[in-house]
C-alpha positions in Angstrom: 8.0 4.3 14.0 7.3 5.7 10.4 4.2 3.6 8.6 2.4 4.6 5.9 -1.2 4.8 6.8 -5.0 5.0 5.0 -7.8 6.4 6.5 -10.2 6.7 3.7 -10.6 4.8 0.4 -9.7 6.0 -2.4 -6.5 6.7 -5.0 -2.9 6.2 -4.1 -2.7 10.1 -2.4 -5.3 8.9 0.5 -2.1 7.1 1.2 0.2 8.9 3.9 3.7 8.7 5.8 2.9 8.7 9.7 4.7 8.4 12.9 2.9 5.8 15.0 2.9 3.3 18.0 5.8 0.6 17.5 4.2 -3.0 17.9 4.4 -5.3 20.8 4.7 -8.4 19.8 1.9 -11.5 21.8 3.8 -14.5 23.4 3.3 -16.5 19.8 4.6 -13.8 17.5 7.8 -12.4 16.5 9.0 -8.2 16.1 10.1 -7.8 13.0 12.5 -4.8 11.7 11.3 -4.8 7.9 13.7 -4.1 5.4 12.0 -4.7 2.1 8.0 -5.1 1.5 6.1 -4.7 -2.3 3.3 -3.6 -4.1 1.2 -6.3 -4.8 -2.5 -6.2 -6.3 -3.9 -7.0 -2.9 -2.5 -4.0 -1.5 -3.7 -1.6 -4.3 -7.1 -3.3 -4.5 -7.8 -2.6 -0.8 -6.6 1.0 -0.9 -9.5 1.1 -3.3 -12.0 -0.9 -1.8 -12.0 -2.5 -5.4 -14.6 -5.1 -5.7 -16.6 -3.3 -3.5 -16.7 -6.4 -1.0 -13.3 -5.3 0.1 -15.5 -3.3 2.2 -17.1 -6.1 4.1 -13.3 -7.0 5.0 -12.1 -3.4 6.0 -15.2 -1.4 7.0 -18.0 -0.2 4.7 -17.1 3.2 4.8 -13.8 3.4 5.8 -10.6 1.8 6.8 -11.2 -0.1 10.0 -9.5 -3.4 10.3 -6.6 -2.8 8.0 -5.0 0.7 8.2 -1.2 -0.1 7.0 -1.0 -1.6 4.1 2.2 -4.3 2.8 0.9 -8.2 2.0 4.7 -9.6 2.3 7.8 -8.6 3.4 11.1 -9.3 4.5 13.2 -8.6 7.5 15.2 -9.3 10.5 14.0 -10.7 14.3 14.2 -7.9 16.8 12.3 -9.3 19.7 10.3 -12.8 20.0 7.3 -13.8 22.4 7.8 -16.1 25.0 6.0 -18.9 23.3 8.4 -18.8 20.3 10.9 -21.4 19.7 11.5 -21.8 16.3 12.6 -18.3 15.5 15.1 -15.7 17.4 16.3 -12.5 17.4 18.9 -11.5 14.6 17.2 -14.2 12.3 16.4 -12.8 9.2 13.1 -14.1 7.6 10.5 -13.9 4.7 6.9 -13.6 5.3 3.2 -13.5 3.8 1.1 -11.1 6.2 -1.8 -12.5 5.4 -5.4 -10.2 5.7 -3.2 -8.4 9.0 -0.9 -6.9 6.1 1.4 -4.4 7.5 4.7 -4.4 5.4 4.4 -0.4 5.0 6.0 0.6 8.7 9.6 -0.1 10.1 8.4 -2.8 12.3 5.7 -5.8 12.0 4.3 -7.9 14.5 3.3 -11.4 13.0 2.6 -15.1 14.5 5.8 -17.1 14.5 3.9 -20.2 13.4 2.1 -18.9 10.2 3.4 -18.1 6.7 7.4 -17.1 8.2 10.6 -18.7 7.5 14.1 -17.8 7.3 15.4 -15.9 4.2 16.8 -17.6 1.4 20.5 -17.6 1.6 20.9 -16.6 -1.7 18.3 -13.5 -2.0 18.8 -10.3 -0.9 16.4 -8.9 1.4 14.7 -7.1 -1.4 14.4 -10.3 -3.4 13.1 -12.4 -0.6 10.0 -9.9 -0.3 8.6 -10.3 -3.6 8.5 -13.9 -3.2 5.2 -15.0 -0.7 2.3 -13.4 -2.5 3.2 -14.3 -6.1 5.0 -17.5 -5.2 2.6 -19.1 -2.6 -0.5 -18.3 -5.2 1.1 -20.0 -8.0 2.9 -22.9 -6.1 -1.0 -23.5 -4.5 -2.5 -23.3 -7.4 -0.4 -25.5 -9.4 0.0 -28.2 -6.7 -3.8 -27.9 -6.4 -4.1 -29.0 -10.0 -2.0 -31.8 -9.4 1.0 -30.7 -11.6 3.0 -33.5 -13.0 6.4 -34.3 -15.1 5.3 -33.9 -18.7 1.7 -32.5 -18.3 1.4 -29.2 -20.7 0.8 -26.3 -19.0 -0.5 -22.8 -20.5 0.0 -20.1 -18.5 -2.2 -16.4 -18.9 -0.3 -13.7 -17.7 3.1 -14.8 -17.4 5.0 -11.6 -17.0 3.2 -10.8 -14.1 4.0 -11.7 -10.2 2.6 -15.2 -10.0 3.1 -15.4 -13.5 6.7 -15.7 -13.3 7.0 -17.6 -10.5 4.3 -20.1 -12.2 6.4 -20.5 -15.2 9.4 -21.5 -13.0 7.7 -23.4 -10.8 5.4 -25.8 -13.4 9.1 -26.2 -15.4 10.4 -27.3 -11.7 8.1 -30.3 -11.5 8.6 -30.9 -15.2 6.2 -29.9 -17.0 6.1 -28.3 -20.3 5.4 -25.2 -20.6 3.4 -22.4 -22.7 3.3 -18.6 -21.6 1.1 -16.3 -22.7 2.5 -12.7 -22.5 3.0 -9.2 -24.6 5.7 -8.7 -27.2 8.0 -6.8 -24.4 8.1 -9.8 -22.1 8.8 -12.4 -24.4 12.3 -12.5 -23.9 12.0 -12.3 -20.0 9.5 -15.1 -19.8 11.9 -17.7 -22.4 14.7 -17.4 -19.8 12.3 -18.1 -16.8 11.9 -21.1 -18.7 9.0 -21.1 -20.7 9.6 -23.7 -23.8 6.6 -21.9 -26.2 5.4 -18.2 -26.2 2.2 -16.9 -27.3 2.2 -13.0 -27.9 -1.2 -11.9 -26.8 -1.1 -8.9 -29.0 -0.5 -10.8 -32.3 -2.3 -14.3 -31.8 -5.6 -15.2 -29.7 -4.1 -17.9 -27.2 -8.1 -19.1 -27.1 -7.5 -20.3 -30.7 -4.2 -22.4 -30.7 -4.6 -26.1 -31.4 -2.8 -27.4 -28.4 -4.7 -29.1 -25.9 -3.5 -29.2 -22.4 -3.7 -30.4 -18.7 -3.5 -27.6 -16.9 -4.3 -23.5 -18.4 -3.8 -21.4 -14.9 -4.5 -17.5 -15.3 -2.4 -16.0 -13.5 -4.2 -12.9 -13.6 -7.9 -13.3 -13.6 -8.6 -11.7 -16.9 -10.2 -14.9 -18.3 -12.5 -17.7 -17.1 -13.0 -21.2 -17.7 -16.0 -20.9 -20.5 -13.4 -19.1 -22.5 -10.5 -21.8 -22.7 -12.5 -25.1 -21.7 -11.9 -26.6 -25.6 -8.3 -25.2 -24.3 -8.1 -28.2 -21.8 -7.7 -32.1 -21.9 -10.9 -34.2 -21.3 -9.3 -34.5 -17.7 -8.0 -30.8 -17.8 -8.0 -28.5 -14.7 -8.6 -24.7 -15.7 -7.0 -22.9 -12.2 -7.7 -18.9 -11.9 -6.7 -16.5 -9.2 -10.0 -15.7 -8.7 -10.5 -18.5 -6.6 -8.4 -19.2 -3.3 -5.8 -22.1 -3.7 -5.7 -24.8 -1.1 -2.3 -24.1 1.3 -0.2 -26.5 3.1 2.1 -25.5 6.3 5.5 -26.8 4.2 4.5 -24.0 1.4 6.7 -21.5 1.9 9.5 -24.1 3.0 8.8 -25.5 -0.7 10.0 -22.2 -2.3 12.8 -21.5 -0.3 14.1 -25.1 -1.0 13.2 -23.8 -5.1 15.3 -20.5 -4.2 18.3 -22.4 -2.8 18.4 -25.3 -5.5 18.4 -22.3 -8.0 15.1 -23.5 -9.3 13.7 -20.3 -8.3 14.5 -16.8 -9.3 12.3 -13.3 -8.8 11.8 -10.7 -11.2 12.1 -6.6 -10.1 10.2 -4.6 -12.4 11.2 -1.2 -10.3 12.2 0.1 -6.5 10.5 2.6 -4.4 11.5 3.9 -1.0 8.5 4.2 1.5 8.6 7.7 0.9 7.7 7.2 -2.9 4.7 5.2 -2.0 1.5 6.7 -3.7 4.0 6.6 -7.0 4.5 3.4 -6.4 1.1 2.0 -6.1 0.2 4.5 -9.1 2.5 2.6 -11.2 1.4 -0.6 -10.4 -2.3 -0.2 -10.6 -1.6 0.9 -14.3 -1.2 -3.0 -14.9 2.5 -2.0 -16.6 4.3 -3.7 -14.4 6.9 -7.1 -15.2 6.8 -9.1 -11.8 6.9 -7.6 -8.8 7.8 -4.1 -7.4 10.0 -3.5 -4.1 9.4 -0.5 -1.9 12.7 -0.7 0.6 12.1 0.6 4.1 15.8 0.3 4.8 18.9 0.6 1.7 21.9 -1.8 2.4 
């Protein structure tokens, strides 16, 4: 099967298309065909080995444990292990990878009882793949902060992956919501939902007067020290810097958000997996609004 494969660290050309062993799938994991996978942060960062501990994960020197990149995809069942009964063949399915990643080959091998489900009904395959990374981290995180009807939320970075499933998300639950974002997205993140809009590059969001429950960055740019007069006296400060607590409905929660209509993605641009190093070029550039597609298969 064609993957695209890393064998050093380094920028996006290390990356490169291969032919390689097609996956058997274990008796509690599924064969997937991928159709549709991204370009998430994770994905660049490791290419990198930026932080430097994403060394300790994937070999000090080089590549070892993770050689295919792809955090999330989607895709259909081609072949199920014999311990798997809540998923068949012809099924088609949304899935986090988890630290196995994979997404950037033709077929993917993952456990039939971790972070899969079947796809949306009303998402295309391309749609359903940008949804696990970005909407698991900001459903966790905003679940973990005990989200409520009402509460006032600020959210840093909400053009962004997680950011724009966080906007949707917190106005799900009913809360009431402020996004912080550039001049470009403001219209983007209003009809996500977003009652109040503070443009980054005209106003400091550290300075407004409004206090709030929750301020979640979305993108790890701030900390806490900088926006605790930001927060209630009972005020939760969330940041992706830290990892969210998960529960096994999570990824049920979201497609129930998708189907409801509750939940929409956001495609900044499309690759194929041929166009990969541009891809993770453009993303690493921190241009990007929401999430970016690289199709393994056009229908």
């Amino acid at each position: 099967m064609k993957a695209v494969v890393y064998e050093k660290y380094g920028a996006p050309d290390v990356l490169e298309l291969k032919e390689i062993s097609k996956p058997i799938p274990k008796e509690n994991e599924v064969l997937l065909k991928v159709y549709a996978t991204t370009v998430s942060a994770g994905d660049w960062r490791l290419r990198k080995a930026d932080p430097f501990l994403a060394r300790l994960f994937n070999g000090l020197f080089k590549p070892r444990r993770v050689k295919v990149l792809g955090f999330e995809l989607a895709g259909v069942i081609e072949e199920v292990g014999k311990k798997v009964q809540s998923l068949k063949p012809g099924d088609a399915v949304f899935a986090s990878c988890g630290l196995r990643f994979g997404g950037y080959a033709e077929y993917a091998c993952l456990p039939a009882n971790e972070l899969i489900s079947l796809k949306p009904t009303n998402m295309t395959f391309e749609e359903a793949a940008t949804v696990p990374v970005g909407g698991l981290t900001a459903l966790r995180f905003l679940r973990q902060s005990n989200i409520k009807a009402g509460d006032k939320v600020l959210i840093y970075g909400a053009s962004g992956s997680v950011g724009t499933f966080a906007v949707q998300i917190a106005r799900s639950f009913g809360a009431n919501v402020t996004a912080v974002c550039s001049t470009a997205n403001i219209n983007m993140v209003a009809q996500l939902g977003a009652q109040h809009i503070i443009d980054y590059t005209q106003t400091d969001f550290t300075k407004v007067d409004t206090r709030f429950d929750i301020v979640f960055d979305s993108v790890g740019k701030t900390a806490k020290s900088q926006c605790k007069h930001l927060l209630k006296s009972d005020g939760k400060f969330v940041s992706v810097t830290s990892n969210p607590k998960s529960k096994s409905d999570d990824l049920l929660v979201l497609k129930d958000l998708i189907e409801s209509g509750k939940l929409i993605t956001v495609i900044d641009k499309r690759y194929s997996l041929e166009q990969i190093r541009e891809a993770h070029r453009y993303v690493e550039s921190f241009r990007k609004k929401g999430n970016v597609v690289v199709n393994i298969i056009n229908i």
